[in-house]
C-alpha positions in Angstrom: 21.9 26.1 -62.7 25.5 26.4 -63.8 28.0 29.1 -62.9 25.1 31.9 -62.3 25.4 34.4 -59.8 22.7 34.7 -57.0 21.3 38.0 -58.8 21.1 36.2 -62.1 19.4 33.3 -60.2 16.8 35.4 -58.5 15.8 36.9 -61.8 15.4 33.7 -63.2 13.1 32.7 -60.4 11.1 36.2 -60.4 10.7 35.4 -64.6 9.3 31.7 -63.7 7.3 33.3 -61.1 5.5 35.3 -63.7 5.3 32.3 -66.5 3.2 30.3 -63.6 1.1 33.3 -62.4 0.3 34.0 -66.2 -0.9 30.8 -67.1 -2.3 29.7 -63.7 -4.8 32.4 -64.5 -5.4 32.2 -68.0 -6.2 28.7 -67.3 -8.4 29.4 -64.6 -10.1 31.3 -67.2 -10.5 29.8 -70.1 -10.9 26.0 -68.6 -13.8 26.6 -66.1 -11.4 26.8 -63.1 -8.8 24.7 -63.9 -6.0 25.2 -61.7 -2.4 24.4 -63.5 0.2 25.4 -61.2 -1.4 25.0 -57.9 -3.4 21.7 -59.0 -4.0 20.7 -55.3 -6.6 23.7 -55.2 -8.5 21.5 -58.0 -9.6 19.2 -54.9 -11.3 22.1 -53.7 -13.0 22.8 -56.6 -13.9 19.7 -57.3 -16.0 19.5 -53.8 -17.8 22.5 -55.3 -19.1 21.2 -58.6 -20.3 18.4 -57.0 -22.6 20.4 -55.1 -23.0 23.1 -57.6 -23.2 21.2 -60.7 -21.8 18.5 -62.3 -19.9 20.4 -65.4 -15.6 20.7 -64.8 -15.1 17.8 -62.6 -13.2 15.5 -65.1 -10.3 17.7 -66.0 -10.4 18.6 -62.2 -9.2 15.1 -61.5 -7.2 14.0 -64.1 -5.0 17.5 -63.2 -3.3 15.7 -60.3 -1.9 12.2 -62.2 -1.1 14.6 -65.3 0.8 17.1 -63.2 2.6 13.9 -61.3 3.6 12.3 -64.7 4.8 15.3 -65.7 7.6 15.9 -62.8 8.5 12.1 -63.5 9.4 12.7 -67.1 11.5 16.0 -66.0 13.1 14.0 -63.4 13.7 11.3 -66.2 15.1 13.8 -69.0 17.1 15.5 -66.4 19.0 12.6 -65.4 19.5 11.4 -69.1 20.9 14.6 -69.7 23.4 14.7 -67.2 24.4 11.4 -67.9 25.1 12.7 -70.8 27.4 15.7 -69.5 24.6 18.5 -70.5 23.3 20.9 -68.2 19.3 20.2 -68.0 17.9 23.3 -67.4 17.8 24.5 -70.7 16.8 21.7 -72.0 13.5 21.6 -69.3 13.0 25.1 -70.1 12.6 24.4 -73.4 10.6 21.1 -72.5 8.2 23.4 -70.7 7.9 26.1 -73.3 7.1 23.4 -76.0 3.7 22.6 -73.9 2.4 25.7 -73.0 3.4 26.5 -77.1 0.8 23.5 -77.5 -1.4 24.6 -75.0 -2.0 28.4 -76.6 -2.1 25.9 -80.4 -4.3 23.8 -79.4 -6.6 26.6 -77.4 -6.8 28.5 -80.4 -7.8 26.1 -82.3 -10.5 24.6 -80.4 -12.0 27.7 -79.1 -15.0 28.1 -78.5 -14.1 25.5 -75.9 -17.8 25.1 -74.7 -17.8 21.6 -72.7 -15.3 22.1 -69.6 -14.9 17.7 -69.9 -15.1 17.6 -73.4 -12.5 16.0 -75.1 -10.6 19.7 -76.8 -10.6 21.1 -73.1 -9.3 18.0 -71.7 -6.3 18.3 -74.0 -5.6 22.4 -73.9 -6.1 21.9 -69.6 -3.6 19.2 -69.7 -1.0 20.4 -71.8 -0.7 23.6 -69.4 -1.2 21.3 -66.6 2.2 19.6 -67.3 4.2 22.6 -68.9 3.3 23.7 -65.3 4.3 20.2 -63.6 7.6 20.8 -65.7 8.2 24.1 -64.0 7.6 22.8 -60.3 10.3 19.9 -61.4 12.7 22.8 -62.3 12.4 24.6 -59.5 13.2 21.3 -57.4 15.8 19.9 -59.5 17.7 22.6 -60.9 16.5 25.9 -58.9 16.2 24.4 -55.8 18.4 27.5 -54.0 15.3 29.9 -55.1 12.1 30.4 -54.1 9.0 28.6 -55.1 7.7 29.9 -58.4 4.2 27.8 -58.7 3.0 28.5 -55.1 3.0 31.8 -53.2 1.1 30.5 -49.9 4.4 29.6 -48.2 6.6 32.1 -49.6 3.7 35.2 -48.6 4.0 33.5 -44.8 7.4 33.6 -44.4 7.6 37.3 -46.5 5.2 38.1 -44.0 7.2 36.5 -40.5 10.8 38.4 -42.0 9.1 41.8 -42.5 7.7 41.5 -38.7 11.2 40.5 -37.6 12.8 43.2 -39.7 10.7 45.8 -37.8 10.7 44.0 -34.4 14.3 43.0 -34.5 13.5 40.5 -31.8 16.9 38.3 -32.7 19.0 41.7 -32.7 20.0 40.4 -36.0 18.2 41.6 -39.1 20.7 40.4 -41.7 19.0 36.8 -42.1 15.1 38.2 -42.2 16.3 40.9 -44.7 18.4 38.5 -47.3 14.9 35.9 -47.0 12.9 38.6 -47.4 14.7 39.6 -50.7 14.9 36.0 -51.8 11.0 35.6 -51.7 9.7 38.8 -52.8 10.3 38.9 -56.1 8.6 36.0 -56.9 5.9 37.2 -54.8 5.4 40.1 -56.8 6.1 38.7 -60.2 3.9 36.4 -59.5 1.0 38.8 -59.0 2.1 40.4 -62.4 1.7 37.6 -64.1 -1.7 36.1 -62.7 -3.0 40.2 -63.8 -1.5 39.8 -66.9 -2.8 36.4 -67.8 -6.4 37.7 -66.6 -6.2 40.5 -69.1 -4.7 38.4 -71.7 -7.1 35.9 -71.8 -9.7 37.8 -71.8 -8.6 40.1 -74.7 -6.0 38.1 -76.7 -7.8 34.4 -76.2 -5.0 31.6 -76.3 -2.7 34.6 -78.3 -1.6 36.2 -75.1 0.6 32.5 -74.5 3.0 34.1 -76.7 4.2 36.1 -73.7 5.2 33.4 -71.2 6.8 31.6 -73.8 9.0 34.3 -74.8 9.8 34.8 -71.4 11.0 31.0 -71.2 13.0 31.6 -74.3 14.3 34.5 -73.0 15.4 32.7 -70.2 16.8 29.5 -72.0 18.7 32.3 -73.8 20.4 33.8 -70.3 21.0 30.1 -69.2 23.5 29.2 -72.2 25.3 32.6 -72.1 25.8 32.8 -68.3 28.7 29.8 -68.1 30.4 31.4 -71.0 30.6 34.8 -69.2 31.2 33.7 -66.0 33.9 31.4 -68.1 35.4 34.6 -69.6 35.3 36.6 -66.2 37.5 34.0 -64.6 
């Protein structure tokens, strides 16, 4: 990210945070249990339907090679782009609202989306499978400073470690616990937003309620392109 501040940096991560919790659950949702965003959990699931039944399994593996190819393109585009001299993150934010735009399209217009490895399933799953593969991309190639905004797991254990130290002090030194603290929260809590908001979206709104993260990535792409022009006009 170019010429942001950390505060401008940290909202950007808190508003990704909420995009993945969002559609992580809607997805869950709608697709049978279809992790996006934390696709290793699919392994999981995939155990379970074996046992349990033999309905979800297909988009459960295909998730993984999707969500790979997916990081690989970003990777790909980013580098093209600044070859180029342009800054990438719009241009992956945009990348990554284009698919989940697909995703809530093409959800909408296959609903009722009965067979979890039918062919219209395979495709909405997929598409939100790499807008969210896009996402993990950006926050390793361009927001790489920030916290995770896909997976909580490590970012709750360490939120978790720095509140103990903060009260136990046991360094003497609180400064470093405090400023990781308020690096990973956040996201944290965004990210709960978003998974409660993607829940209730889906449930009431169908594939409609995708209009929400997507604004919030264009809303973002929006605070990307201004922010080297003011820091520009501060200097």
């Amino acid at each position: 990210m170019k010429s942001q501040t950390s505060g401008g940096g940290t909202s950007a991560g808190a508003a990704l945070a909420f995009v993945a919790g969002f559609v992580d659950a809607a997805a869950f949702i709608a697709l049978t249990g279809l992790f996006t965003a934390h696709v290793t959990g699919n392994f999981v699931l995939i155990g379970a339907e074996l046992v349990a039944s033999s309905t979800g399994v297909l988009a459960k593996v295909l998730a993984l090679p999707v969500f790979m190819v997916a990081v690989a393109a970003t990777r790909l585009l980013a580098l093209l782009l600044e070859r180029r001299g342009a800054d990438p993150l719009p241009w992956l934010l945009a990348a990554e609202a284009a698919l989940l735009a697909g995703f809530g399209l093409c959800g909408t217009l296959a609903l009722p989306l009965d067979a979890p490895d039918g062919a219209p399933a395979l495709i909405v799953g997929m598409l939100a499978v790499a807008a969210m593969g896009v996402q993990n991309a950006i926050g390793r190639l361009s927001l790489g400073h920030l916290a995770p905004t896909t997976v909580m797991t490590v970012s709750v254990s360490q939120a978790v470690i720095d509140a103990t130290d903060l009260v136990l002090k046991p360094s003497g030194n609180a400064a470093p616990a405090r400023a990781r603290l308020l690096r990973v929260l956040p996201a944290i809590v965004t990210f709960a937003a978003g998974a409660l908001c993607g829940a209730f979206g889906i449930a009431h709104l169908a594939f409609g309620c995708i209009a929400l993260p997507i604004m919030v990535l264009i809303g973002l792409i929006v605070f990307v392109a201004m922010a080297p022009v003011e820091a520009n006009a501060a200097a």
